[in-house]
N, C-alpha and C positions, 0 to 999 in steps of 0.2 A: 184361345185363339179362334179365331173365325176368318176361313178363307170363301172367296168367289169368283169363279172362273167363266166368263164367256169366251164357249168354245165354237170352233167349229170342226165338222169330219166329214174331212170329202172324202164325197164315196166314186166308187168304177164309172156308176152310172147315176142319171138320175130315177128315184124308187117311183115310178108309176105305176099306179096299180096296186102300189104293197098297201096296208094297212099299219102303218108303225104305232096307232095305241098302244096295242097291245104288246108290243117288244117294249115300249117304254115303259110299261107298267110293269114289266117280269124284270124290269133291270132292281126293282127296291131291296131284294133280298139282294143281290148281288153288291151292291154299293155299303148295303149294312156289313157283308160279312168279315168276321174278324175284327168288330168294334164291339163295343156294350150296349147293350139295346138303348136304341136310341139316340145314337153317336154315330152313326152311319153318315154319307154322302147322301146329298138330296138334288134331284134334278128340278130345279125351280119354274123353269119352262122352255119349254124347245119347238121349233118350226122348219119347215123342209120349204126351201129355197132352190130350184134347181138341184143341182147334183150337191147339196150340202143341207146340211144336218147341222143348224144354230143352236146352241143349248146354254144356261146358265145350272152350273153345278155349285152350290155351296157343301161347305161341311164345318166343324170345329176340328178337332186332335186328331181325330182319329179316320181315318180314309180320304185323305185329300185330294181336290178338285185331278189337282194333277197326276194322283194316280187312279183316280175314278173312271176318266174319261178314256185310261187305256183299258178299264173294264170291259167301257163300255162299248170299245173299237174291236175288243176280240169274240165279244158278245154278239156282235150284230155280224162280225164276220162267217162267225160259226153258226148263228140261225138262220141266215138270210143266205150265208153264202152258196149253200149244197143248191137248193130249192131256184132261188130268184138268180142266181150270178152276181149277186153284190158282194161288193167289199170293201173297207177303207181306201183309201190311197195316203191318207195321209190328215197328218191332225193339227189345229194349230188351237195357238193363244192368244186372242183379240184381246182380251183385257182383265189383268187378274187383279183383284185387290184383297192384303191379308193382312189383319189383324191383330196384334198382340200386346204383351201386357210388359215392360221392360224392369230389371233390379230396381234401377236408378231412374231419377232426370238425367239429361244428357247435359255436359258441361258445354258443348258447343255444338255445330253443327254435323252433321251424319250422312258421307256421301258414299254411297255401293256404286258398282257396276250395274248395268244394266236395271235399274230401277229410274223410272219414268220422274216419280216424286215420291220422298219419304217425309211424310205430315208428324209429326208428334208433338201432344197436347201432354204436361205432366210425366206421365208414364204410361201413356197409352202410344202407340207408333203403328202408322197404316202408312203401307208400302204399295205402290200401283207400279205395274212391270205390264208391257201392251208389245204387241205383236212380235210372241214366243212361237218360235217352230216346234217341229215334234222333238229335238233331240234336249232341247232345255228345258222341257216338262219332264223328260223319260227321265235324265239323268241327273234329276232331284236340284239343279240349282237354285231351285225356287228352298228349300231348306236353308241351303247353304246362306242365301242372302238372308236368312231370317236370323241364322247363325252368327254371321258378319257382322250386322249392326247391332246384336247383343253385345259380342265380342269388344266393338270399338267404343260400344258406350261403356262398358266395365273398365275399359285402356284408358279411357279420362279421368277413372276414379280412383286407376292406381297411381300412388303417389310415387312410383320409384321403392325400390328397395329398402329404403325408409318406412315405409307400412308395415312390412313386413319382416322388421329387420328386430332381433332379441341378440341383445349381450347375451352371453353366454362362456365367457373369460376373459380376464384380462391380465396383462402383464403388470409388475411395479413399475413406476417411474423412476426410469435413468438418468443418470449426467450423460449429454452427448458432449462428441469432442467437440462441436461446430452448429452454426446454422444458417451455410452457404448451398446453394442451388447443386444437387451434383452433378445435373448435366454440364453445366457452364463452367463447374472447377476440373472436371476431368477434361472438357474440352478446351478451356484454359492451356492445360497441363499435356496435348496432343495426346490424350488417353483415347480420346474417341471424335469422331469427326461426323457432323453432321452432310449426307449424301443426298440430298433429296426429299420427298414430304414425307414424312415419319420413317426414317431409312438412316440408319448409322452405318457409319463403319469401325469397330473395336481393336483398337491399336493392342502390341503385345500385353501390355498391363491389365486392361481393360477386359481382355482377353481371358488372361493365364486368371484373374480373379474367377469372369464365369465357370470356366472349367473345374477351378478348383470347387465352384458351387456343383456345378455338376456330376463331381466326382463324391461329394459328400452325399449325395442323394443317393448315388450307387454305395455307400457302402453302408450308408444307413438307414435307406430306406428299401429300396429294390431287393436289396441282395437277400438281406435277412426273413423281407416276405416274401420273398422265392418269385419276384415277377420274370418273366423272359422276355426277350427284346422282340419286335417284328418293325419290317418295316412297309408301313404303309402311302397308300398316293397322295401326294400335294395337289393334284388338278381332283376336282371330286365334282363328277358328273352331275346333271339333276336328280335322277333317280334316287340316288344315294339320302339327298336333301329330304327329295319328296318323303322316303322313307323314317327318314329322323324327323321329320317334321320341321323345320329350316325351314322349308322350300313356303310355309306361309307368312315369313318377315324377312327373311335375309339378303333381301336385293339393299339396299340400301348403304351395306355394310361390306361385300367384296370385292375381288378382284375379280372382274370375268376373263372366259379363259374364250375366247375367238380362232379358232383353225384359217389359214386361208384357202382361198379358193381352189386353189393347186399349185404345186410347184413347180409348175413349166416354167420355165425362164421367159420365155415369150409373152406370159402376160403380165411380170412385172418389170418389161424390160421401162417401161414409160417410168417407174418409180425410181428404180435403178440409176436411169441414164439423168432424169432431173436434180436427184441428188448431184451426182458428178458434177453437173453445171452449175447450181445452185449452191451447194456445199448444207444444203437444210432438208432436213426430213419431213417428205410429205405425208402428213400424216393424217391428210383429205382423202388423199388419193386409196391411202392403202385403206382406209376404210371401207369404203367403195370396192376393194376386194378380201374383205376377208367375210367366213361365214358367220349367222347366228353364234350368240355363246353356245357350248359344250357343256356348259358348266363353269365353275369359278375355283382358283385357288383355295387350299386348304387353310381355313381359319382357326380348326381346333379339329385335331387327329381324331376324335371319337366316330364321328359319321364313318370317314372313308374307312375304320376299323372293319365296322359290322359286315358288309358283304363279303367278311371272308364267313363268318357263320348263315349266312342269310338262305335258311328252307331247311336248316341241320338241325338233326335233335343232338345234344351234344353229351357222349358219355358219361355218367356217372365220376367214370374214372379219372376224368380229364378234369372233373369239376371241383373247388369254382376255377376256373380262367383268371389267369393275374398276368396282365401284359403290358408293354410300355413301347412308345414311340419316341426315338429323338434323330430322325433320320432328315429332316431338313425345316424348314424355315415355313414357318404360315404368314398370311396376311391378312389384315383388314382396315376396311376403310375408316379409318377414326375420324373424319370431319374436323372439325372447328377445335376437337378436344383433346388432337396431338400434343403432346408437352415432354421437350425433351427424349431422355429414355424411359418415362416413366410410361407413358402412353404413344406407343410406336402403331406404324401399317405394318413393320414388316416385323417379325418379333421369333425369338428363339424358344423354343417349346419344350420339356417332355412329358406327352401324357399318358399317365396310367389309368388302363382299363380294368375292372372286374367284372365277373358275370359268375352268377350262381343262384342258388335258392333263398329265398327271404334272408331268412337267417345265416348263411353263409357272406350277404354282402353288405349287411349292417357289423355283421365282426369285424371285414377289412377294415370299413369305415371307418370305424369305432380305434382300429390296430395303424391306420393310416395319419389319422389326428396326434395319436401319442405320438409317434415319430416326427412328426412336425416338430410338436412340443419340444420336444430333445433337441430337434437340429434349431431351430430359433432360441432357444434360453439357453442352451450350455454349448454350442458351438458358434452360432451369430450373434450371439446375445442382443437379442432386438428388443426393445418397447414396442410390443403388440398388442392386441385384440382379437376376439375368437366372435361373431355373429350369427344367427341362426337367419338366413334369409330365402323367401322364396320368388325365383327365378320369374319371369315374366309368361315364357313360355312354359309355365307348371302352372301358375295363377291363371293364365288364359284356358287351363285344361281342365280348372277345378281340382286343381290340388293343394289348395293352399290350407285346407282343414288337415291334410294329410301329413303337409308340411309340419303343420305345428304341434303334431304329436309326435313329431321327430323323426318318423319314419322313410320319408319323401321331402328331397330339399339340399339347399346348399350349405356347407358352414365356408365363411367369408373369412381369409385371414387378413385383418388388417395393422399396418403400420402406421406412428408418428413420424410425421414429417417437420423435423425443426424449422427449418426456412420459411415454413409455411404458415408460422403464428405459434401460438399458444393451443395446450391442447384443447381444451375446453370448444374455443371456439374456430378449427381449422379442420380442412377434410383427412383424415387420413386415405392411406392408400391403399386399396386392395391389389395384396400383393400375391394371394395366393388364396385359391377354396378348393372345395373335397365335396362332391354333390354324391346324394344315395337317387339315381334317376327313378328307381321303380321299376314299371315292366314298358316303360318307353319305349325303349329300343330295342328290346324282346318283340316286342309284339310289331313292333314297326318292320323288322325286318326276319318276322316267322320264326321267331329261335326258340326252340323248347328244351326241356333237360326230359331224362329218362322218367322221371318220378312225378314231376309236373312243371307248373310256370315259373320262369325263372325270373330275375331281377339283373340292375346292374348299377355298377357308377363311375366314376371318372374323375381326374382329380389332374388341371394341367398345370406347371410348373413354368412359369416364365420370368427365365435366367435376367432379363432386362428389368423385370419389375424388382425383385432379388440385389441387383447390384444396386438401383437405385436408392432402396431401404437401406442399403448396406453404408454407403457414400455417404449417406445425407445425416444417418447417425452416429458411425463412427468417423468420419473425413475421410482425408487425402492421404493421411500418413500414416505408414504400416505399424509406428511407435503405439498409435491408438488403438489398435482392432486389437481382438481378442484373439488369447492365447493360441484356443482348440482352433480357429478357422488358420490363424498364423501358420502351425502346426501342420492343418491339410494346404495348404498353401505352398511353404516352400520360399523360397528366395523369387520378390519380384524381379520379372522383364525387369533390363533397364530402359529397354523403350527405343524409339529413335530419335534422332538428335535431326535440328534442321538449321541451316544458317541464315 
């Protein structure tokens, strides 16, 4: 890497009289220190201008312009200041241009914030950023954009979950009863009614099935590994995000959660009273009053989990942690790729947490997959598939070596979809994964165990994707399902009746 900074530092006054040779010549060890000889910062030439101090500071890796130049401000503050009355005021970034060397070619074009132009020849990429204050040198953004356009040029070269994705079991091939759409035969059949853009509503049948799915997880999954229920928040602050790490892709994909201005009645009588006339919701106006997002609805329980542990070293004796959420409803924004109830905004969840040491959360893991196995082969009887895949935001972090030694990573539980074609060549559906996170969210939000660092992972259950596999390979009619789900089932809803 090769960076170079033309700065300037104004100073109190202007240095009449001083002699600054010699200060700039005692800065060399100072700019070296804490690199390998001869990997230091170097001030390539500088001139006094009225009350400022112009300087060009190059370096490579190690002591960067941007943190050189605060050397050099507390340098001249502490020599100059006792003696002459000089001091900084303040420091800027007339023009910085940095260097580097990238994995790949970029498959297409690479835009940052605040970068003036980003050139790249091959694999070579030089980034020019011009007139930086003192808080965006101090507080390392200049990294961060070097970070960014690594970042997004590796984001072109991931293929999707497809690069990353290993068989790793699979089911035999079944007779299904059918190969009709299930959202459109239960909607057919007023099993379920479409409300909205990816929004159902589950009539009794539709209903009394998920539950019974529901209830199969509690007694074969939850009970026996001893998780305990909690319930956590559906609105989930930034903080929460920033800390799970979300908060660097997740605008795209939720619900934002907007507080309004106040609840005086007086300032939305104007909203109020247009409505009444109108009979239409203005829905200009109330923008106009309500605040910034809060934060966004809850898309997957795990985040808003942690800050009940978030700064706790957690007992021994408490450990590992095995907990589950199924206390209301998440959302996300699915775009263009809502389909029926397979792919919903607003979707029924429950997910289960662990936390513990290495080895204590690879055994869940490992104790969590079997039980799937069980409940899909001898109670659902699905035609499935088992994949080994790593997450985007794990492959963004450099884990995807880690991924593949099994340790760190998702397993994807996928289903055949008859409707959908043949299997060979049609997508199945991921209906269900079990991810081993790592020290992710340990570390995100300061959790430690007695003994040392801990681990965790998560596994969410969503009841919509479940009934969808369910419908599209067994049908409509109870005659077809299997015995054991028959069994926890019970006599369906007859439903309601409409003339």
């Amino acid at each position: 890497m090769e960076f170079s900074l033309q700065a300037e530092l104004v100073l109190s006054k202007a240095p009449k009289g001083i002699k600054l040779d010699d200060f700039v010549k005692s800065l060399g060890d100072i700019l070296k220190k804490g690199a390998p000889d001869g990997k230091g910062a170097e001030i390539k030439d500088w001139k006094v201008s009225g009350d400022r101090i112009k300087l060009t500071i190059t370096s490579g890796t190690y002591v960067r312009p941007h943190d050189a130049v605060f050397r050099i401000k507390n340098h001249l503050s502490r020599e100059l200041g006792r003696e002459h009355k000089l001091g900084v005021r303040e420091v800027k970034g007339k023009r910085y241009e940095i260097k580097f060397g990238l994995e790949h070619k970029p498959k297409g074009e690479i835009k940052v914030p605040f970068a003036k132009s980003i050139g790249i020849k091959g694999k070579d990429c030089t980034i020019i950023l011009e007139n930086l204050d003192e808080e965006f040198l101090q507080k390392n953004y200049v990294d961060r954009i070097v970070n960014l356009v690594r970042e997004k040029v590796e984001q072109q070269h991931y293929e999707g979950k497809q690069e990353h994705w290993e068989l790793i079991w699979q089911s035999k091939e079944l007779k299904h009863a059918w190969k009709e759409d299930p959202s459109r035969a239960m909607e057919d059949r007023d099993w379920i009614k479409h409300r909205g853009r990816g929004q159902w509503i589950f009539g009794p049948q539709a209903a009394s099935i998920m539950r019974a799915m529901e209830q199969i997880v509690v007694d074969e999954l939850l009970k026996p590994l001893k998780f305990d229920e909690m319930i956590v928040p559906k609105a989930v602050t930034w903080d929460v995000w920033q800390r799970s790490g979300h908060a660097k892709s997740l605008y795209p994909e939720i619900y934002y959660i907007c507080p309004p201005e106040t609840r005086d009645p007086e300032f939305w009588e104007d909203v109020i009273d247009l409505y009444k006339i109108t009979g239409e919701v203005q829905t200009k106006l109330i923008k106009e009053k309500i605040k910034e997002p809060i934060g966004g609805v809850c898309y997957a329980q795990c985040p808003p989990f942690w800050p009940y542990l978030q700064g706790k070293t957690v007992s021994d004796d408490s450990l590992p942690v095995k907990v589950f959420d199924r206390s209301g409803t998440s959302m996300r924004y699915e775009s263009g790729g809502i389909h029926g109830i397979e792919r919903v905004d607003e979707f029924h969840r429950i997910e289960l947490i662990w936390v513990g040491y290495p080895d204590e959360v690879k055994k869940i893991h490992i104790e969590i997959v079997e039980r799937y196995k069980k409940i899909f082969n001898d109670i659902m009887e699905f035609e499935w598939r088992m994949a080994w895949v790593t997450p985007w935001f794990m492959a963004q972090e450099g884990m995807v070596g880690v991924a593949e030694e099994k340790e760190v990573g998702t397993i994807d539980f996928e289903a055949y979809l008859p409707y959908k074609g043949s299997r060979k060549d049609s997508e199945w559906l991921e209906f269900q994964n079990a991810s081993n996170n790592g020290d992710k969210y340990p570390k995100g939000f300061s959790v430690k165990g007695q003994k040392g660092e801990l681990r965790s992972g998560c596994t969410g259950i969503g009841l919509e994707r479940w009934l969808a596999v369910f419908i599209a390979q067994k049908g409509i009619e109870p005659d077809n399902w299997p015995k054991q789900f028959k069994k926890r089932l019970g006599k369906l809803p007859e439903g309601i009746g409409f003339l």
